[in-house]
Each structure stands twice: as C-alpha cells, then as structure tokens.
N, C-alpha and C positions, 0 to 999 in steps of 0.2 A: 504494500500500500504506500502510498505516496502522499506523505503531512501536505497539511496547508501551509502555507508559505505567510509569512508576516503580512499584514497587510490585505489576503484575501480574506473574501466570505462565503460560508457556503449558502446561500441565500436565505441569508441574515440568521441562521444558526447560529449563535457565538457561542453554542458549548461543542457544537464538532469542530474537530481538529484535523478536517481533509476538505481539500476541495473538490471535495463530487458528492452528491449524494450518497448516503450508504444504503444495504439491501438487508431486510432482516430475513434470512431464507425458512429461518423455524419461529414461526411465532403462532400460540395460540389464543387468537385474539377470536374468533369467533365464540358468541355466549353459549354456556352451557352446555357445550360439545367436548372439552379436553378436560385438563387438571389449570386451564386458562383464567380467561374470563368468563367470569357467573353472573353479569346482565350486559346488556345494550351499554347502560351507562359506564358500565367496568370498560368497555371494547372503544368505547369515543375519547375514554380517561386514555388509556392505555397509548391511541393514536396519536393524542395529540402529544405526548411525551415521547411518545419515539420520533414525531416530527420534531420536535422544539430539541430533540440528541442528532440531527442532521440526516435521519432513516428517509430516503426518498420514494424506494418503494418496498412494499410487506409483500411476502408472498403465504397466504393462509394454508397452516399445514395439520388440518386435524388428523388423530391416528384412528387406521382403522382396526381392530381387531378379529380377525374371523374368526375366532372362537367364540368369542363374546357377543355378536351380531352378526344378522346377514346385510348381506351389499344393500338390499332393497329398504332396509331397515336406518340403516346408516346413511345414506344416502336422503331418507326425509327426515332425517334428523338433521343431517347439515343443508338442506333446503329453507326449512325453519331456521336456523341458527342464520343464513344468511340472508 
C-alpha cells in the first residue's frame, strides 16, 4: 500500500492515511444475518464510520452454512436483511 503523502486528502477523510479509497472485503454489515449488525440503525452507524476511516467501497459478505440452512432459506433471509 502506498501512504498518503503530506498535504493530500483522501476526500476529506483526515483519519485515513492513503490516498485512494480503501475496500473493506469482509464486513458484516447486513442486519441480523451474521454475528454483525442486529438492526438497520447498527448497518447506517457502522457505514458511516467506515466512510469517515476513508473505506470507499464495502463489499457484503454474509456466511452461508449448509449444514445449518438450505440455499433457498438463506437466501430470503438475506433478501430481507437487504
């Protein structure tokens, strides 16, 4: 990774310390789907703090378990949650 350079921003971050947006590849910000967030309001808290840490894009990664559920089941679970 490659610091930010004195004097740059990462659009108007001032607590990251690169200049490019960062990617959060594992987050489970989706409500009441993971060990994540447990409402709507937990999932907008969550956003706006990983924006205001210079995070530019989330990618949502709930887990699936097939032992524990089927596809079809999990699936309107995270339909609901999104």
């Amino acid at each position: 990774m490659i610091p930010k350079q004195e004097g740059k921003s990462n659009a108007g971050n001032t607590a990251c310390m690169f200049d490019f947006p960062l990617i959060d590849f594992h987050t489970h910000i989706l409500p009441a789907m993971d060990d994540g967030s447990r409402s709507l309001d937990e999932s907008l808290q969550m956003l706006y703090s990983l924006s205001k840490s210079g995070v530019g894009k989330i990618l949502l990664t709930p887990h699936f378990y097939a032992d524990r559920e089927n596809p079809e089941t999990f699936f309107n679970r995270r339909s609901v949650a999104a």
